[in-house]
C-alpha positions as CSV (number, residue, x, y, z in Angstrom):
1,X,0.0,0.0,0.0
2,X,1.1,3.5,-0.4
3,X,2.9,5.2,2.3
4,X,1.3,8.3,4.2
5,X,4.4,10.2,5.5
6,X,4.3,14.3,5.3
7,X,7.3,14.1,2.9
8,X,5.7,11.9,0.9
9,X,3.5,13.8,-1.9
10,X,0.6,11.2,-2.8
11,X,-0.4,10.9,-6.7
12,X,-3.4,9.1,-8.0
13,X,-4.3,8.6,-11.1
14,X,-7.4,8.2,-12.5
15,X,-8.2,5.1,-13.4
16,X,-11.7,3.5,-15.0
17,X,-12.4,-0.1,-14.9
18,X,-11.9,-1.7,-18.6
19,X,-15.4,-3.0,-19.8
20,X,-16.2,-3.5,-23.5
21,X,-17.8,-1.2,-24.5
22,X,-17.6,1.3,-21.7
23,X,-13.9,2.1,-21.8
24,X,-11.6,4.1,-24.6
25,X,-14.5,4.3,-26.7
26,X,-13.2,6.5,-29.0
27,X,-10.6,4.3,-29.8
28,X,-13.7,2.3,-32.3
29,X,-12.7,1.9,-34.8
30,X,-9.5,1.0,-35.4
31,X,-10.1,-1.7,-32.3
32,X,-12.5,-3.6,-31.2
33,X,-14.6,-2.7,-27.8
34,X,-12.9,-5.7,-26.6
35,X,-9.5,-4.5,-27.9
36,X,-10.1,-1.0,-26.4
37,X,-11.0,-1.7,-23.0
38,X,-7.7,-4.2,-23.4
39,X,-5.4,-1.4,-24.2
40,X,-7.0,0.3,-21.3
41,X,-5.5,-2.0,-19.0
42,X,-2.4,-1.9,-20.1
43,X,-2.2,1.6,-20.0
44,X,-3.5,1.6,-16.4
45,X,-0.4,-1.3,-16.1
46,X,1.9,0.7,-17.3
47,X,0.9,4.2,-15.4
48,X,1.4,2.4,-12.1
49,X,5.0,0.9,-13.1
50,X,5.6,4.6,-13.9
51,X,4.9,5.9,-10.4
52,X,6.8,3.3,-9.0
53,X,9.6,3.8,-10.9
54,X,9.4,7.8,-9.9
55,X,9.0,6.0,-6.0
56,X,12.0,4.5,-6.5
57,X,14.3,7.4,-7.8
58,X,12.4,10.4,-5.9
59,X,14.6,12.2,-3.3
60,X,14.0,11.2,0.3
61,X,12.7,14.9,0.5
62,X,10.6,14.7,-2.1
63,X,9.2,10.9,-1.5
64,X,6.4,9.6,-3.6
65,X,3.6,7.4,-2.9
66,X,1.4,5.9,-5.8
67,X,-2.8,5.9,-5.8
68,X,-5.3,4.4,-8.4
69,X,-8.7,6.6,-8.0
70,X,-10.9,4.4,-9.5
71,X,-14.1,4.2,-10.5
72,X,-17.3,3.0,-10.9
73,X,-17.8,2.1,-7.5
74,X,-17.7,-2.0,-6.8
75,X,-15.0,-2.3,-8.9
76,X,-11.9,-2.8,-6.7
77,X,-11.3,-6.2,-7.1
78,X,-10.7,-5.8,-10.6
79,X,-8.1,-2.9,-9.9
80,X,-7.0,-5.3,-6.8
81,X,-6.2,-8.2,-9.7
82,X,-4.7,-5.5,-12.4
83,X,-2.4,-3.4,-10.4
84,X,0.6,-3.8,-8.2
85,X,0.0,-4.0,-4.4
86,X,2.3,-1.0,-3.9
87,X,-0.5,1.3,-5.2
88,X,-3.3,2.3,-2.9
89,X,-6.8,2.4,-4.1
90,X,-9.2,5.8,-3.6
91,X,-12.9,5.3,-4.8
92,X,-13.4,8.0,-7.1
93,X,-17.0,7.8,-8.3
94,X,-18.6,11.0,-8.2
95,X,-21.1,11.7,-11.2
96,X,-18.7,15.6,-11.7
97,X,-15.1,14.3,-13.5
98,X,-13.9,17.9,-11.3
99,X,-16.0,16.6,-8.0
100,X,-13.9,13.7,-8.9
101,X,-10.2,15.4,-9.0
102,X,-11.4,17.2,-6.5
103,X,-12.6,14.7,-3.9
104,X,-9.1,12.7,-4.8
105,X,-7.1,15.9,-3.6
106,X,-8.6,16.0,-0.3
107,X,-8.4,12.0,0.7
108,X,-4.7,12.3,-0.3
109,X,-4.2,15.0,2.1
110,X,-6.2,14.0,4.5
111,X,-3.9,10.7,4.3
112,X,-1.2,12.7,5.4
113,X,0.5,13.2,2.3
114,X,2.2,17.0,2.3
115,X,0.9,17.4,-1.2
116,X,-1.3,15.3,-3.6
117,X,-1.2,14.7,-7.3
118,X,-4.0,13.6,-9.9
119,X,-2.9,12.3,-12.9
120,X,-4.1,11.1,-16.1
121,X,-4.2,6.9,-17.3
122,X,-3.9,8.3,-21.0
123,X,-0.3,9.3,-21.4
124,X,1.3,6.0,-20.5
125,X,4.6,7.4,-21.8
126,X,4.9,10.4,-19.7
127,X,8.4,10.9,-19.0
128,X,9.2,9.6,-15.1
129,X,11.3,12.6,-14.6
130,X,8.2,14.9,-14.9
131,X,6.2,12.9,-11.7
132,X,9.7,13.4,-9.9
133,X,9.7,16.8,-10.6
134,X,6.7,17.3,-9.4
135,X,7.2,15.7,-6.0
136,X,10.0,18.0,-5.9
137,X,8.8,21.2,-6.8
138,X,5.7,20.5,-4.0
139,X,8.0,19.4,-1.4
140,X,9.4,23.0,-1.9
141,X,7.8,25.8,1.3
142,X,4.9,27.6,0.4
143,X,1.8,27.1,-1.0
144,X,1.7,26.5,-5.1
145,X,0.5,24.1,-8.0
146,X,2.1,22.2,-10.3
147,X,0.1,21.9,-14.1
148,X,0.9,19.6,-16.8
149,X,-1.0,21.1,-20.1
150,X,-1.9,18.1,-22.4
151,X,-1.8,19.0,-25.9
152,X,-5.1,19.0,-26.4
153,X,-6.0,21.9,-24.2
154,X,-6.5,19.9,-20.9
155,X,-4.4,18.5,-18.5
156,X,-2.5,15.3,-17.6
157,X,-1.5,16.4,-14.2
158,X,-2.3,19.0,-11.2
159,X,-0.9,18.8,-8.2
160,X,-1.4,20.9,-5.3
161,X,-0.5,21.3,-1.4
162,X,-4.2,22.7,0.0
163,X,-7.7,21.8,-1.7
164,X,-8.3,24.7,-3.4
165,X,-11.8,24.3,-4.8
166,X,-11.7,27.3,-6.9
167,X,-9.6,25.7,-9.2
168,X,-12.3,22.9,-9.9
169,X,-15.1,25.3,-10.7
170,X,-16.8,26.9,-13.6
171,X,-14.6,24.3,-15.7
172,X,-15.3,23.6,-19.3
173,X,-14.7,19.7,-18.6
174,X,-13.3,17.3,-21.8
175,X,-12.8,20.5,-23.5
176,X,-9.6,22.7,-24.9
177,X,-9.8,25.4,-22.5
178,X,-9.6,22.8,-19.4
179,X,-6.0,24.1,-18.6
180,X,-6.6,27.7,-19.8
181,X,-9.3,28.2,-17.1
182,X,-7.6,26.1,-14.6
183,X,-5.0,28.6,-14.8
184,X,-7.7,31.7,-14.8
185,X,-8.6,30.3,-11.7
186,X,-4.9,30.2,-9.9
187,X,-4.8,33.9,-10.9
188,X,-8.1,34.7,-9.3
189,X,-6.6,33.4,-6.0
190,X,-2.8,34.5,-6.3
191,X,-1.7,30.5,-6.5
192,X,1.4,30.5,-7.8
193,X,1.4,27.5,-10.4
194,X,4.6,25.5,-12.0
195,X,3.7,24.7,-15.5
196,X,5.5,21.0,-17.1
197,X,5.9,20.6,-20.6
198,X,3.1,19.4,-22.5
199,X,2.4,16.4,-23.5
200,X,-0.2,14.2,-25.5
201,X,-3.4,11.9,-24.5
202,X,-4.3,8.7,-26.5
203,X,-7.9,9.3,-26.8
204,X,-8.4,9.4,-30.7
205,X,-6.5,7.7,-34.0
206,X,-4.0,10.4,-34.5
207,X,-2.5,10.1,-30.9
208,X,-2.6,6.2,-30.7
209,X,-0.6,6.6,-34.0
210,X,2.0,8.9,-32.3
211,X,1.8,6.4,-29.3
212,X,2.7,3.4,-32.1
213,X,5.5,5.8,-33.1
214,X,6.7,7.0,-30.2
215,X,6.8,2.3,-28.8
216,X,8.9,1.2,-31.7
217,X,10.0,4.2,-33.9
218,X,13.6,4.2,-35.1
219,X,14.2,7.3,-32.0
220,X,11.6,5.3,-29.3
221,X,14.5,4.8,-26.7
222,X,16.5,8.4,-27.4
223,X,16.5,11.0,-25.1
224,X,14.4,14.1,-25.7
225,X,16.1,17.1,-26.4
226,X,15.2,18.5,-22.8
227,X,16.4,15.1,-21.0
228,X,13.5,13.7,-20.5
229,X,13.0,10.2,-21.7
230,X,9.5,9.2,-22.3
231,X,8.5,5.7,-20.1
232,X,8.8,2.4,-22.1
233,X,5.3,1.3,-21.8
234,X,5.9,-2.4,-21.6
235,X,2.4,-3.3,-21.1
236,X,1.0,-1.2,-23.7
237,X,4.1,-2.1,-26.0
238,X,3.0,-5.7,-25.7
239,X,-0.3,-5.3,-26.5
240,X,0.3,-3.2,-29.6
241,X,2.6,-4.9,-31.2
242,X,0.6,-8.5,-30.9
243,X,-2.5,-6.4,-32.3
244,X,-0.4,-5.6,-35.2
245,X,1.2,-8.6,-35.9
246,X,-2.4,-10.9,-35.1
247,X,-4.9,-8.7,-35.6
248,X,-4.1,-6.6,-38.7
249,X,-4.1,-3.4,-36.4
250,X,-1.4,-1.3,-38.6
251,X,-4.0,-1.8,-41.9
252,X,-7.1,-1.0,-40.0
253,X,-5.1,2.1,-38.1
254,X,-4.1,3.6,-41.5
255,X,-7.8,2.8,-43.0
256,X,-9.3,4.6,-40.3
257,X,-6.4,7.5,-41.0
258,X,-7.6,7.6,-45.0
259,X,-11.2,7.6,-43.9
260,X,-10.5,10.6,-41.7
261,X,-8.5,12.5,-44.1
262,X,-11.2,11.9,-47.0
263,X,-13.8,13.8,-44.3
264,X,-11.5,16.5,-43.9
């Protein structure tokens, strides 16, 4: 389980149980329900080997300990059978996605966690060193925010020290101006916010493209320009790569792609 020390900060990500049907949706076509709600585990596999891995390199100053916020409610004992026992579980099932963040803030702190993280299960690459840097830039006195922008105009990541509910409200959720007003909102209370690097989502065919691209490209294991590798989703690496070599998932992916640039 996840350990609640006030050095420690506590993220969570969010995390949906993979049914058919109910579960990366968008993703149909190119895969199957059955296939989508299978890359969904993986990716929620491979986001909790990512916190652990920032666990393990974290400073003891800046110490991290590694949640699941899960939802719907009744649904722990599949997150119990998926996930490592090293990541604690917070029931997350609020019918609000920002009552949801939200609500996931406050059990972390109230935990005894010094600061508390939620965090996307779409971005299984996210570089480690940005969860580290996180802890770190938390652990630091004084009360501020850290924001990770997604590329899409939300956010993968927010972490803060105090539950400011201002910065949950009036949101445009599953929209591009998700991190815009999140920001709006820090000004309105003088937070002072720490902004990552941006980086994608796999909700739709173009970013599980750049995901395919990014898992076994001729540059998947170099080092970014600013030092920070993205994580080697093994999981999600696994799954992809027997879809494309058993399920013909590299001709439906670019059949989809033609479809969507004949629309254009």
């Amino acid at each position: 389980m996840a350990s609640a020390t006030p050095q420690a900060c506590g993220i969570a990500f969010m995390a949906k149980a993979s049914v058919p049907g109910r579960t990366k949706t968008r993703l149909v076509p190119p895969l199957s329900f059955e296939e989508a709600a299978a890359l969904n585990t993986a990716f929620l596999k491979d986001v909790a080997h990512n916190l652990l891995m920032a666990a393990s390199h974290a400073s003891p100053e800046a110490g991290i300990a590694g949640y699941a916020a899960y939802c719907p409610a009744g649904s722990e004992d599949f997150f119990n059978r998926t996930l490592p026992t090293e990541i604690g579980l917070i029931e997350a099932s609020l019918p609000n996605f920002g009552d949801c963040l939200l609500h996931t803030i406050e059990i972390i702190l109230a935990r005894g966690h010094g600061s508390a993280v939620v965090l996307n299960s779409d971005s299984p690459t996210l570089p480690t060193a940005l969860l580290i840097e996180t802890a770190a830039v938390l652990a630091q006195p004084g009360d501020r925010a850290v924001l990770g922008p997604s590329t899409d105009g939300g956010y993968y990541l927010l972490g803060l020290k105090a539950p400011h509910r201002r910065l949950f409200a009036d949101i445009a959720w599953s929209t591009e101006h998700v991190a815009e007003q999140t920001l709006e909102r820090a000004r309105e209370i003088g937070l002072e916010v720490h902004t990552l690097p941006a980086w994608y989502d796999v909700d739709d065919v173009d970013t599980l493209r750049r995901l395919h691209t990014e898992l076994f490209g001729d540059d998947s294991r170099s080092q970014r320009s600013d030092g920070r590798r993205p994580h080697h989703a093994i999981a999600t690496a696994e799954l992809i790569s027997s879809l494309w070599r058993e399920g013909g998932f590299g001709l439906r992916l670019e059949g989809d792609m033609s479809i969507e640039r004949m629309r254009a």
